[in-house]
C-alpha positions in Angstrom: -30.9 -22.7 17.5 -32.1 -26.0 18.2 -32.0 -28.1 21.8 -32.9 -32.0 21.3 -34.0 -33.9 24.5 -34.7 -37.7 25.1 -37.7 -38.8 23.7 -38.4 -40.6 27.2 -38.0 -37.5 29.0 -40.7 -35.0 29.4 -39.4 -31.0 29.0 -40.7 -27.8 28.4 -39.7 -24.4 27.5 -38.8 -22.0 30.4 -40.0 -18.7 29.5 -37.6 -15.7 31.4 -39.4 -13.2 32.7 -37.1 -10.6 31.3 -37.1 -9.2 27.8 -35.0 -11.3 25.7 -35.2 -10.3 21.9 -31.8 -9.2 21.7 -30.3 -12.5 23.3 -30.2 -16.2 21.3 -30.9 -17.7 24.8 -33.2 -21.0 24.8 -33.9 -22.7 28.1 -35.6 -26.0 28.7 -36.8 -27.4 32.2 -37.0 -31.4 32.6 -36.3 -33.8 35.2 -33.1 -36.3 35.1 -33.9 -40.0 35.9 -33.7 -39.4 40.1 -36.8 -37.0 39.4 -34.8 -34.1 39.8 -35.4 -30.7 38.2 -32.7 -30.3 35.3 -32.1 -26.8 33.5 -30.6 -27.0 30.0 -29.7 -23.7 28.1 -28.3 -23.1 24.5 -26.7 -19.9 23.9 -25.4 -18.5 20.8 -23.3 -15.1 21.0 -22.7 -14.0 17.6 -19.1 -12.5 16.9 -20.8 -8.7 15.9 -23.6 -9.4 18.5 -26.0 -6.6 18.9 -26.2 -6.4 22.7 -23.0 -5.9 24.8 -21.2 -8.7 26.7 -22.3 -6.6 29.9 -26.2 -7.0 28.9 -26.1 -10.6 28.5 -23.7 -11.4 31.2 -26.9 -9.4 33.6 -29.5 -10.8 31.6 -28.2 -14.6 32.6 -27.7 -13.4 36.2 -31.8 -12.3 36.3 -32.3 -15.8 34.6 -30.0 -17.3 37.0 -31.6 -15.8 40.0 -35.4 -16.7 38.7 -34.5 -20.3 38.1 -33.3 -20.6 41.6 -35.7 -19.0 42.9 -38.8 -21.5 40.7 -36.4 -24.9 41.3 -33.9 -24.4 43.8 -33.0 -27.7 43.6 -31.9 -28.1 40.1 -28.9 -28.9 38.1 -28.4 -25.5 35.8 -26.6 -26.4 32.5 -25.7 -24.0 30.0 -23.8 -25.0 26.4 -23.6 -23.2 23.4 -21.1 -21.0 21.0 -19.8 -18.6 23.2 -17.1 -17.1 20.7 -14.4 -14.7 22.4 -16.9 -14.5 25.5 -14.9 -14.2 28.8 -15.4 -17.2 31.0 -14.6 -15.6 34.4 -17.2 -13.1 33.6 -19.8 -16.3 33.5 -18.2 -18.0 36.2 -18.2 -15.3 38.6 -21.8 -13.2 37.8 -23.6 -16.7 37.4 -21.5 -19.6 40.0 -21.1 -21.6 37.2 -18.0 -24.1 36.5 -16.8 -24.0 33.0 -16.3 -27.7 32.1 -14.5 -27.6 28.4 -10.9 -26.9 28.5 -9.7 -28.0 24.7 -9.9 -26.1 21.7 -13.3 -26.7 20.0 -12.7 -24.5 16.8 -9.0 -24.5 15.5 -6.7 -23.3 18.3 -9.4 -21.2 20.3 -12.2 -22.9 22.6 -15.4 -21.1 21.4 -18.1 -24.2 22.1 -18.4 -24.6 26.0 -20.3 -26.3 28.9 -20.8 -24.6 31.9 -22.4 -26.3 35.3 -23.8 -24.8 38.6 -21.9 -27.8 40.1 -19.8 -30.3 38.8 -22.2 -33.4 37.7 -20.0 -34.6 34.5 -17.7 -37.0 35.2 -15.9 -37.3 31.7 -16.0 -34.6 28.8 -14.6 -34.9 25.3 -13.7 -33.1 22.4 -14.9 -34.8 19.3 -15.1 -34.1 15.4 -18.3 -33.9 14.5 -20.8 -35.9 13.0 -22.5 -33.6 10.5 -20.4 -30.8 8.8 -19.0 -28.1 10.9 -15.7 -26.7 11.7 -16.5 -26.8 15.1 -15.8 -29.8 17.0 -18.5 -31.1 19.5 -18.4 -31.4 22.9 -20.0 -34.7 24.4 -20.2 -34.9 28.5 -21.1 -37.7 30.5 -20.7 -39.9 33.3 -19.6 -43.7 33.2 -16.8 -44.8 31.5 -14.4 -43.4 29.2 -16.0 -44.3 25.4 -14.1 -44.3 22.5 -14.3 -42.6 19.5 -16.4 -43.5 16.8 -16.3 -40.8 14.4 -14.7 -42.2 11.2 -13.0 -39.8 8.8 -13.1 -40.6 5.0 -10.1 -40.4 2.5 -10.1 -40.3 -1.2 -7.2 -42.9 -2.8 -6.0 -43.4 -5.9 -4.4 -46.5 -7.3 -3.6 -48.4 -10.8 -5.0 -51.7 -11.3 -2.7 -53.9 -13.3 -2.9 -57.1 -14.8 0.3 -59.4 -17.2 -1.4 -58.6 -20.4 -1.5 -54.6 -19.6 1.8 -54.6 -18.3 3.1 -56.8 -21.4 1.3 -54.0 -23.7 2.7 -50.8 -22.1 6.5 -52.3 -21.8 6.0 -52.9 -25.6 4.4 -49.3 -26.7 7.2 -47.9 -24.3 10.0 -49.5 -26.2 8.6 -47.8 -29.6 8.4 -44.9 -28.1 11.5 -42.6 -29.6 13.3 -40.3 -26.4 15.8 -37.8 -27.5 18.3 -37.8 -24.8 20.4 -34.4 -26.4 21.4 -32.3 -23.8 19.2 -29.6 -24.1 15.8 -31.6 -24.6 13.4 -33.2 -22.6 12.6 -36.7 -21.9 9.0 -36.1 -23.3 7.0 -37.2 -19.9 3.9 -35.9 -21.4 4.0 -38.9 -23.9 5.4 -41.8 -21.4 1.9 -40.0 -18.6 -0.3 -40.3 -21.8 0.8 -44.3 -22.4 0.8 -45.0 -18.5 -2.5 -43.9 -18.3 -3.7 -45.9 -21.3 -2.7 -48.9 -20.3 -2.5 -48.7 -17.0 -5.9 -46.6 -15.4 -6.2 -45.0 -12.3 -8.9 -45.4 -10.2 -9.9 -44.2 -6.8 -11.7 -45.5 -3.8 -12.9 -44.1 -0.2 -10.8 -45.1 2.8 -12.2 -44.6 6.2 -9.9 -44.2 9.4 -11.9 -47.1 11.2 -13.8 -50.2 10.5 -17.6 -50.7 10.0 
């Protein structure tokens, strides 16, 4: 699991007080531009996960409650892959809002954002850069930003100039079809001359400019 910050901002690793081996749970403490205390966590819950739903819905409350307790000022935010995890069990044990309301993995809305109060004023459900089949999940406030991500198509075309197209009309009209009833029209041999004279060739197409 891995949490990136802004290089211009200063964070640290909040340790939880409670055992935690059996949870993919990282938390990082850091302060937003208005000097306020900002909590960040990244959760992973595995689809055969070794602990119970019920542990780690109590393990995040104790978290929860110590965090409050050590900054009860700060914004809480937790992200991450929740899978098939109930969000009213979050939302009620922990206060949290849920943010994400579109699919994020096929039909099903696994990747989520939740908030201990609603700070986001935009969120959006993107493909993602690197290669996933998850989507990501950007939130943020200011105005609505397009997308950017480009996707790439492979085409394939046949360059042709006079003196090819001259060449193959000629080889075509030598080439003998039997037209009986009960044969075929020989495409293997008019796919073989086509592709002589006439080559394919493919390029990359992206879905948006430079």
């Amino acid at each position: 699991m891995r949490l990136s910050i802004q290089g211009s901002l200063s964070a640290d690793v909040w340790s939880s007080p409670y055992r935690a081996s059996d949870f993919e749970l990282l938390c990082i403490h850091t302060k937003s531009s208005g000097y306020r205390d900002v909590i960040v966590g990244a959760l992973y819950h595995p689809p055969k996960a070794i602990c119970k739903p019920t542990e780690l819905i109590s393990y995040m409350e104790c978290c929860v409650g110590s965090l409050s307790n050590q900054f009860p000022t700060a914004l809480l935010v937790l992200a991450g892959d929740f899978n098939a995890f109930d969000n009213d069990d979050i939302v009620s044990t922990c206060a949290f809002n849920c943010i994400v309301d579109q699919p994020t993995h096929g039909v099903n809305c696994l990747d989520k954002i939740f908030v201990s109060e609603l700070c986001y004023a935009n969120v959006k459900v993107v493909t993602s850069a690197v290669r996933s089949d998850h989507k990501a999940v950007i939130a943020y406030n200011g105005p609505r930003l397009p997308a950017v991500n480009k996707q790439r198509h492979r085409r394939a075309f046949r360059s042709r100039s006079p003196d090819q197209h001259v060449q193959f009309l000629w080889r075509i009209t030598q080439l003998k079809l039997d037209f009986d009833e009960d044969a075929d029209v020989q495409p293997a041999s008019i796919v073989s001359i086509t592709s002589c004279f006439i080559c394919s060739t493919s390029f990359i197409q992206s879905s948006r400019l430079p």
